[in-house]
C-alpha positions as a Markdown table, in Angstrom:
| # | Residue | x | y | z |
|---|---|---|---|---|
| 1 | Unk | 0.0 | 0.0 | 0.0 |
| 2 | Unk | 3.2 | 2.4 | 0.6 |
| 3 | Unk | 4.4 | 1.9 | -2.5 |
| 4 | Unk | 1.0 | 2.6 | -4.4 |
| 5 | Unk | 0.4 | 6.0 | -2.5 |
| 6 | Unk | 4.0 | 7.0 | -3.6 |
| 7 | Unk | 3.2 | 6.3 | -7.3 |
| 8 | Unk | 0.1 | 8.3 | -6.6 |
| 9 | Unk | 1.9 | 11.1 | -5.2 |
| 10 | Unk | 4.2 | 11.3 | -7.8 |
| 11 | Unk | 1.3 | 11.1 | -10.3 |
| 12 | Unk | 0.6 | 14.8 | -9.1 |
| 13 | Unk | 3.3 | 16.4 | -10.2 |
| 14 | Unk | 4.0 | 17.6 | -13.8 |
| 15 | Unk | 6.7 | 15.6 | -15.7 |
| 16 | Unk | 9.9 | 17.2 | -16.9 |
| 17 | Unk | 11.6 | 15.9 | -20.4 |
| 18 | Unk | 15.0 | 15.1 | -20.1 |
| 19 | Unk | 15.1 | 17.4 | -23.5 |
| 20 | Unk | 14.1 | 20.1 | -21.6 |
| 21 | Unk | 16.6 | 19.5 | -19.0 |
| 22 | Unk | 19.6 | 18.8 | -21.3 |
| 23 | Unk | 18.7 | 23.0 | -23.2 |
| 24 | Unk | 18.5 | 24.4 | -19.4 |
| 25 | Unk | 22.0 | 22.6 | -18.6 |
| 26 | Unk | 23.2 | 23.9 | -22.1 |
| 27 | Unk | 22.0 | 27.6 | -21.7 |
| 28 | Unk | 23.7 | 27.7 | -18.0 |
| 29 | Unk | 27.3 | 26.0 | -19.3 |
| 30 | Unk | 26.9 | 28.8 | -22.2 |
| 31 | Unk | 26.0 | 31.7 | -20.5 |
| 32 | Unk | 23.1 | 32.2 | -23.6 |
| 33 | Unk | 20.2 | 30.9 | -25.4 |
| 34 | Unk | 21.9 | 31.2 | -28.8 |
| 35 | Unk | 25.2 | 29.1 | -28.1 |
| 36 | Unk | 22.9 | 26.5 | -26.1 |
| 37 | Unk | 20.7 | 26.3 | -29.1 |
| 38 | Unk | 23.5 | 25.3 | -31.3 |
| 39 | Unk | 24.6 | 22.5 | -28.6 |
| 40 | Unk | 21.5 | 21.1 | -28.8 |
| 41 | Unk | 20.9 | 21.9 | -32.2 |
| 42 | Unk | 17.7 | 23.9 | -31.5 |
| 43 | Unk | 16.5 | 27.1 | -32.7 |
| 44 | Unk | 17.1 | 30.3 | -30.7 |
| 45 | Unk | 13.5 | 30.5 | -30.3 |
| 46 | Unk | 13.0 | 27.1 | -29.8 |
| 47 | Unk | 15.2 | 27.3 | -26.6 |
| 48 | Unk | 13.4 | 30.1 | -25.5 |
| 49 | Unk | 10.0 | 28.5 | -25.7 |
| 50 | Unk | 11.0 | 25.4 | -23.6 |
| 51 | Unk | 12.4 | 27.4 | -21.2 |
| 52 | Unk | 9.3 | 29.6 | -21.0 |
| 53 | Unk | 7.3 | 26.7 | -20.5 |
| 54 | Unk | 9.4 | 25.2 | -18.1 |
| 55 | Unk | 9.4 | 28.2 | -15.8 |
| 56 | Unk | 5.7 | 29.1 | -16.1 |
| 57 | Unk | 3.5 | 26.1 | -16.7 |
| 58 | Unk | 5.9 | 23.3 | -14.8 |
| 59 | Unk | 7.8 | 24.9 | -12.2 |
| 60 | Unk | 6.2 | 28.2 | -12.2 |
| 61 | Unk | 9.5 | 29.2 | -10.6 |
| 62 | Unk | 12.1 | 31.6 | -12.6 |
| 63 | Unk | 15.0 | 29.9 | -13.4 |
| 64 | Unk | 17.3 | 32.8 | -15.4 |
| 65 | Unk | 17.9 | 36.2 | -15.1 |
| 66 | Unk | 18.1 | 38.2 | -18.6 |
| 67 | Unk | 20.8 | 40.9 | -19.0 |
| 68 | Unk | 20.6 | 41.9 | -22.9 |
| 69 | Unk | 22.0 | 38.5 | -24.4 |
| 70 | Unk | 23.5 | 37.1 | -21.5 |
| 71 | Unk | 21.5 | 35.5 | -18.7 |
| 72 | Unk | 22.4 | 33.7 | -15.4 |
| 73 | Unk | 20.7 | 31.4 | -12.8 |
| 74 | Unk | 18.6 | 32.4 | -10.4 |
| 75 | Unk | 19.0 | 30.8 | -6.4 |
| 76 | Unk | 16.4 | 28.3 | -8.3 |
| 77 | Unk | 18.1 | 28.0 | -11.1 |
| 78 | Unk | 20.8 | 26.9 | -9.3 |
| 79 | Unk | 19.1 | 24.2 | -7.5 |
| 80 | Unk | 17.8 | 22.6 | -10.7 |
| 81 | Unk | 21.0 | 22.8 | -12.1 |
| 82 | Unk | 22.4 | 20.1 | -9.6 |
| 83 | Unk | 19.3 | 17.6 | -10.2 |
| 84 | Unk | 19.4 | 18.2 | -13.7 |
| 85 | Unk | 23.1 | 17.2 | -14.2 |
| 86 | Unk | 22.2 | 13.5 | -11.8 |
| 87 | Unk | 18.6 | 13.1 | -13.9 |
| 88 | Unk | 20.8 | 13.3 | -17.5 |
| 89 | Unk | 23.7 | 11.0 | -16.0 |
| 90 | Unk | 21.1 | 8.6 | -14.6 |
| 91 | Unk | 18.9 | 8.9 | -18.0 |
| 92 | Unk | 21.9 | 8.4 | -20.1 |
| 93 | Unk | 23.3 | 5.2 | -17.7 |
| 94 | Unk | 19.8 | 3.6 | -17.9 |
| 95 | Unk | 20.2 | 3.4 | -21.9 |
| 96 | Unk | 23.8 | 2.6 | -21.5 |
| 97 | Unk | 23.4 | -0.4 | -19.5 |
| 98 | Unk | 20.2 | -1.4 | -21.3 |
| 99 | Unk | 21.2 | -1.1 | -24.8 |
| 100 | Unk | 24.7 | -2.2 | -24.1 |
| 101 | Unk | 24.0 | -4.5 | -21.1 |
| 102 | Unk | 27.7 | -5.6 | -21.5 |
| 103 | Unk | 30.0 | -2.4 | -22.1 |
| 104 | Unk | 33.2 | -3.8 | -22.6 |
| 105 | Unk | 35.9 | -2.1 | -23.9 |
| 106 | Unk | 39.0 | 0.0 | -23.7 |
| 107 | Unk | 39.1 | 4.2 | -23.1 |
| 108 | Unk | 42.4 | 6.1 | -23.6 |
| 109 | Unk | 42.1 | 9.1 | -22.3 |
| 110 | Unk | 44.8 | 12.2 | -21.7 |
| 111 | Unk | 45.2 | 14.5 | -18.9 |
| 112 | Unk | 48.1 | 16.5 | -17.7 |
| 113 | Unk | 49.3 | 14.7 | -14.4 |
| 114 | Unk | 48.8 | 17.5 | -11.8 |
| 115 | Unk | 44.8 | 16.8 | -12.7 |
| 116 | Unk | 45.2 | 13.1 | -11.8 |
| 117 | Unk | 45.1 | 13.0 | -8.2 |
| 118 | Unk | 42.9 | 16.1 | -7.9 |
| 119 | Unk | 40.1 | 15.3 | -9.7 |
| 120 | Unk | 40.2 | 11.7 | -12.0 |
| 121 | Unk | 39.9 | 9.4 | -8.5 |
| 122 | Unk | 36.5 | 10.2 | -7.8 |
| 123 | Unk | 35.4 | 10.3 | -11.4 |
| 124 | Unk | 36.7 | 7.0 | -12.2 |
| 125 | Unk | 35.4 | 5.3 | -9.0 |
| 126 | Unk | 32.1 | 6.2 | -9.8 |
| 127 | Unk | 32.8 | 4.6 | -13.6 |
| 128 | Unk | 34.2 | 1.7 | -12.7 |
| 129 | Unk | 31.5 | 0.9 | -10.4 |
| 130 | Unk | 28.7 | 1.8 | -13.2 |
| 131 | Unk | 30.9 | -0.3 | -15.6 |
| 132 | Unk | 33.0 | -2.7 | -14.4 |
| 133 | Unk | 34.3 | -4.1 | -17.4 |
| 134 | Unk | 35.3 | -1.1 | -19.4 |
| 135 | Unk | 39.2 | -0.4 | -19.2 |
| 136 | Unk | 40.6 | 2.8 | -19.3 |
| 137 | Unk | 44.3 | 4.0 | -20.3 |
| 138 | Unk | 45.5 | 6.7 | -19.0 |
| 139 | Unk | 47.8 | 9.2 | -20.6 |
| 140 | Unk | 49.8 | 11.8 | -18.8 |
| 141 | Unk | 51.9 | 14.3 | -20.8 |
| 142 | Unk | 51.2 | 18.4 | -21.0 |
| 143 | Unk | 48.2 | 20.0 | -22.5 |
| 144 | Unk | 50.7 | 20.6 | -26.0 |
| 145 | Unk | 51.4 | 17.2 | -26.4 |
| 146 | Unk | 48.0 | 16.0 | -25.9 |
| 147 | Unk | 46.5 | 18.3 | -28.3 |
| 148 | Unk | 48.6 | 17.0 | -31.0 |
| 149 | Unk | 47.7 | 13.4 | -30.5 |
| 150 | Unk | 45.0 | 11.3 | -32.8 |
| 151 | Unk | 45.0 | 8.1 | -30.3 |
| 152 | Unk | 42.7 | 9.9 | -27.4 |
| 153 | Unk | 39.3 | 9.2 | -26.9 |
| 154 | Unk | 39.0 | 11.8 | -24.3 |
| 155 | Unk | 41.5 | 14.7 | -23.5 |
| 156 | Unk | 41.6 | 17.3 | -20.2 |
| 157 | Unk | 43.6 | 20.3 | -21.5 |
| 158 | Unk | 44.4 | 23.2 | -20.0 |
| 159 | Unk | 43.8 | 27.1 | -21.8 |
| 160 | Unk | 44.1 | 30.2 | -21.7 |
| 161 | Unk | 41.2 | 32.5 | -20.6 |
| 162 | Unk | 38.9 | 33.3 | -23.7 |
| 163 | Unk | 39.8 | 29.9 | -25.8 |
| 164 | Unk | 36.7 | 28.3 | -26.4 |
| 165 | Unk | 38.2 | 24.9 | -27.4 |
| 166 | Unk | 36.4 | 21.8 | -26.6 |
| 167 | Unk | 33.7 | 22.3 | -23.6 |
| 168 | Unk | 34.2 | 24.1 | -20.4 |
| 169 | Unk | 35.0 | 22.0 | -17.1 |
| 170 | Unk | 36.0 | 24.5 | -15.0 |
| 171 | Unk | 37.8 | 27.8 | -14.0 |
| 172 | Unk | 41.1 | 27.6 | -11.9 |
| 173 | Unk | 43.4 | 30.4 | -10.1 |
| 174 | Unk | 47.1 | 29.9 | -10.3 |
| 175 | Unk | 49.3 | 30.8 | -7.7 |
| 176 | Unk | 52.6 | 30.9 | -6.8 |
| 177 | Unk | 54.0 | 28.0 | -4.4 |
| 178 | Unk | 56.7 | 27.0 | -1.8 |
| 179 | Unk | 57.4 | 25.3 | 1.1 |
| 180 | Unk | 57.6 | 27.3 | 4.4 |
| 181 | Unk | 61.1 | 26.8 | 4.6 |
| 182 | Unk | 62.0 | 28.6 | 1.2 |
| 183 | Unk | 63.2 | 31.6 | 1.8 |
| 184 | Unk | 62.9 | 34.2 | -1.0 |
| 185 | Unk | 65.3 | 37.0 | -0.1 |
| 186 | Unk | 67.9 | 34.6 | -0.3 |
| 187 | Unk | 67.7 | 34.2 | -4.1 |
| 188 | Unk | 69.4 | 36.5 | -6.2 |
| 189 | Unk | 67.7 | 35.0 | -9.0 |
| 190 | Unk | 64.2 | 33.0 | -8.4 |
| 191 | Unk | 65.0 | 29.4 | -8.9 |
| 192 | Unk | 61.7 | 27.9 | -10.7 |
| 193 | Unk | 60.9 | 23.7 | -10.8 |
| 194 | Unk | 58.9 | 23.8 | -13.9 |
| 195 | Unk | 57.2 | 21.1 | -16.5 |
| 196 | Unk | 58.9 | 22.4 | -19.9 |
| 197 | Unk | 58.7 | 25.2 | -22.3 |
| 198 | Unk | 55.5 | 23.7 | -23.8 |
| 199 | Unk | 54.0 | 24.1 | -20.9 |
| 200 | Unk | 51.4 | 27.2 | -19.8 |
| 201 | Unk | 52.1 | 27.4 | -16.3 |
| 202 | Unk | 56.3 | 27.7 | -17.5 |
| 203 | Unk | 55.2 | 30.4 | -20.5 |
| 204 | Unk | 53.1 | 32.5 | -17.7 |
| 205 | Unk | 56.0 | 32.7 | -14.9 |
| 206 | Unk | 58.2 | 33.6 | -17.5 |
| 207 | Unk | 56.3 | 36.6 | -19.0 |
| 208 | Unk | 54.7 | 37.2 | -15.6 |
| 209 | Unk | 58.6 | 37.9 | -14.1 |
| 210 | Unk | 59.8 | 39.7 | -17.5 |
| 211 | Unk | 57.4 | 41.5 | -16.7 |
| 212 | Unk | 57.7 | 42.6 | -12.9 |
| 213 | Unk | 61.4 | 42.8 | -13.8 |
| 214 | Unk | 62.5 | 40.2 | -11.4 |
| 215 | Unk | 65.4 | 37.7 | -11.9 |
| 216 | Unk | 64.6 | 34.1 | -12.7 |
| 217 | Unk | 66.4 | 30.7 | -13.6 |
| 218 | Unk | 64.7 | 27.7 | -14.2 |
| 219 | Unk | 66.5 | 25.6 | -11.8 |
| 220 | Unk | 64.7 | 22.2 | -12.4 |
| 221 | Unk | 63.4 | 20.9 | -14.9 |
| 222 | Unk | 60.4 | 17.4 | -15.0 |
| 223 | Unk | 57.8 | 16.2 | -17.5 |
| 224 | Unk | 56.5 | 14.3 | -14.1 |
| 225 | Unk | 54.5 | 16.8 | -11.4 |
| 226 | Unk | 55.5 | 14.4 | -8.5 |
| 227 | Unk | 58.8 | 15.2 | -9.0 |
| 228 | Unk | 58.7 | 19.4 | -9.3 |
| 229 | Unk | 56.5 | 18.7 | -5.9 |
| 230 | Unk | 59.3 | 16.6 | -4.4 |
| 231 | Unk | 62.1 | 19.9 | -5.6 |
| 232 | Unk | 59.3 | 22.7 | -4.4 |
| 233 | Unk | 58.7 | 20.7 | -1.1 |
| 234 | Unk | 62.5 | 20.4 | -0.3 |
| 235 | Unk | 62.7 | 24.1 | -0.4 |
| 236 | Unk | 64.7 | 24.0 | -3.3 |
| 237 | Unk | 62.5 | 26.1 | -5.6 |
| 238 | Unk | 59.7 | 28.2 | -6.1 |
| 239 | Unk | 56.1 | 26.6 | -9.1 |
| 240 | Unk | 53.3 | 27.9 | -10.4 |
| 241 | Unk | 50.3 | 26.1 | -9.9 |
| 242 | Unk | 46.5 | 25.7 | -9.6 |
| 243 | Unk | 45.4 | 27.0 | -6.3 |
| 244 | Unk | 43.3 | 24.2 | -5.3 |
| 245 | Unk | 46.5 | 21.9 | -5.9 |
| 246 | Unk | 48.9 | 23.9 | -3.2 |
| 247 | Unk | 49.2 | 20.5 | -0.6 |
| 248 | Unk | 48.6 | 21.8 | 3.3 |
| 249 | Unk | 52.5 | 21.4 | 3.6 |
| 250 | Unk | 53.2 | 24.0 | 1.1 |
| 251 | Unk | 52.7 | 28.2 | 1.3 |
| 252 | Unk | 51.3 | 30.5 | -1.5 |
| 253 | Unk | 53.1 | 33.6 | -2.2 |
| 254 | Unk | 52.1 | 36.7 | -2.8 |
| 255 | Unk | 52.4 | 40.2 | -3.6 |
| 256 | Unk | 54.0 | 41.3 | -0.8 |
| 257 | Unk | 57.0 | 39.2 | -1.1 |
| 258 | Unk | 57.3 | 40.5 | -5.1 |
| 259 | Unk | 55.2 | 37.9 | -6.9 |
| 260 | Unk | 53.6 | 39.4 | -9.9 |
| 261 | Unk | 49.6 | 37.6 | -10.6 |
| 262 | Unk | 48.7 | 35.2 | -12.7 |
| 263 | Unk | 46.4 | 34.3 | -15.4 |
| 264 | Unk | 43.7 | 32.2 | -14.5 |
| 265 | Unk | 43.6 | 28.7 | -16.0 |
| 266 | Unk | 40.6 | 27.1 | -18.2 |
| 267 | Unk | 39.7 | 23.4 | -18.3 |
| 268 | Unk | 38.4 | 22.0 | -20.7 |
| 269 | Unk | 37.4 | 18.8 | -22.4 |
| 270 | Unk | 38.1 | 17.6 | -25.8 |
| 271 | Unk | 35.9 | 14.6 | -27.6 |
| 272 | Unk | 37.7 | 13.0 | -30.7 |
| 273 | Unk | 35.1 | 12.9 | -33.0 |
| 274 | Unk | 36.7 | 9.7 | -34.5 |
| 275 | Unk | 36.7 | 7.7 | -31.8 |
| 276 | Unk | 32.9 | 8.2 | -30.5 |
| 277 | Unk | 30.9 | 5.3 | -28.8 |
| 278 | Unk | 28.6 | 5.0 | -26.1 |
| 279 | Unk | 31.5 | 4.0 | -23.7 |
| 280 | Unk | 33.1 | 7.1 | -24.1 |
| 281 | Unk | 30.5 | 9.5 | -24.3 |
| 282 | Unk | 29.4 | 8.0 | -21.1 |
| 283 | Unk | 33.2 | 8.6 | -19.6 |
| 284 | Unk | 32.5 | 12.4 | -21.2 |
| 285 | Unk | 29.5 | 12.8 | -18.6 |
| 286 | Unk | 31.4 | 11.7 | -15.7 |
| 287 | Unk | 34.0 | 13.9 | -16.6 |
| 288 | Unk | 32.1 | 16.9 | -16.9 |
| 289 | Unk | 30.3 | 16.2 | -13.8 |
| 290 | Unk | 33.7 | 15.5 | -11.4 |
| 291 | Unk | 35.4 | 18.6 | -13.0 |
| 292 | Unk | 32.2 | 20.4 | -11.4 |
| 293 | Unk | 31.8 | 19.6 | -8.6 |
């Protein structure tokens, strides 16, 4: 008898189509009804009409704010944005699993190796456990290298603000970093632990200290982050980083002992368009939803 009145008591309330859902999730990734329309390959008007009826006639709640072409969430927009991502995942792992009730196969995906123990544990936790049999190979190099190679399924790069390649994961602030015991005014010239010339955060401390006029020398030198972190936790030398990266046993460093700021850093993800399947626009999804969260 519970489990009647519950179907009854859902029976009440006005359905939602996933449809709907995936433009509303599109116009707040975009920032606008135009660029969502093109993601979901819907007219500008079109967008505009679901969204209408979604705000009036279903949740008679308003869900954007309109600023001349741009628009952002409301506090209830904001709310539906979370259940929206879980209702798409969970709509597209019920046709995964259903269509392809045995997913097996092998993923390569890329990510610089700084990302790896940040953000890819949880994600792949949650994949392995929705899809146990699926393998996934996992390439770490720099955001250069991986742009250049044909082989990836899936690719995390990172970008300068204002390049719209791939889709948006998230926004991060790099920082300067050292270990307490680092003691600038001892330097006559910075010594810098960095990935490589190819690599962003390398190319912005260089033109953010040509710059501020300060004397640099890139001391050390690793394609492998756990290494520059072993140098910069030694005391040996200053890194640029991602904020959200700087380990409790490490300082950040400011202005006030001479360090210029820095650029913010873009993630994003890349799909290759040749290598699309079910498996791996599944592993896109989880992506997008870790790198959020």
């Amino acid at each position: 008898m519970q489990y009647i009145s519950e179907i009854d008591q859902l029976s009440t309330y006005p359905s939602i189509d996933t449809e709907v859902l995936r433009t509303f999730v599109a116009i707040a990734d975009q920032g606008g009804f135009t660029r969502a329309g093109e993601l979901v390959n819907r007219t500008q008007s079109a967008v505009s009409m679901q969204i209408k009826r979604l705000e009036e006639d279903v949740l008679q709640r308003k869900l954007f704010e309109r600023d001349g072409r741009q628009v952002r969430l409301t506090p209830e927009g904001q709310v539906l944005l979370g259940y929206a991502r879980r209702i798409l995942k969970l709509h597209s792992e019920v046709f995964n699993t259903l269509r392809e009730p045995h997913m097996v196969g092998l993923v390569r995906i890329g990510t610089p190796d700084d990302y790896v123990m940040r953000f890819l544990p949880g994600i792949l936790k949650q994949f392995s456990k929705a899809y146990p049999l699926i393998q996934i190979e996992l390439h770490c190099e720099s955001s250069t290298v991986l742009m250049q190679r044909r082989d990836l399924a899936l690719t995390v790069i990172s970008r300068e603000p204002g390049n719209d390649l791939g889709e948006f994961l998230r926004t991060e602030r790099m920082v300067w970093a050292a270990a307490p015991c680092f003691c600038v005014d001892e330097h006559e010239a910075l010594p810098l632990a960095v990935s490589g010339g190819d690599c962003l955060y390398t190319q912005w401390a260089q033109a953010a200290l040509d710059t501020a006029g300060r004397d640099y020398r890139l001391a050390y030198h690793s394609s492998n982050g756990a290494a520059i972190l072993a140098v910069v936790s030694a005391g040996l030398a200053a890194m640029v980083s991602m904020e959200s990266l700087v380990s409790q046993d490490l300082r950040v460093l400011g202005s006030d002992e001479g360090f210029p700021p820095l650029p913010s850093m873009n993630l994003r993800l890349l799909r290759n368009p040749q290598m699309t399947s079910p498996i791996t626009e599944c592993l896109a999804e989880y992506i997008l939803e870790g790198f959020r969260l």
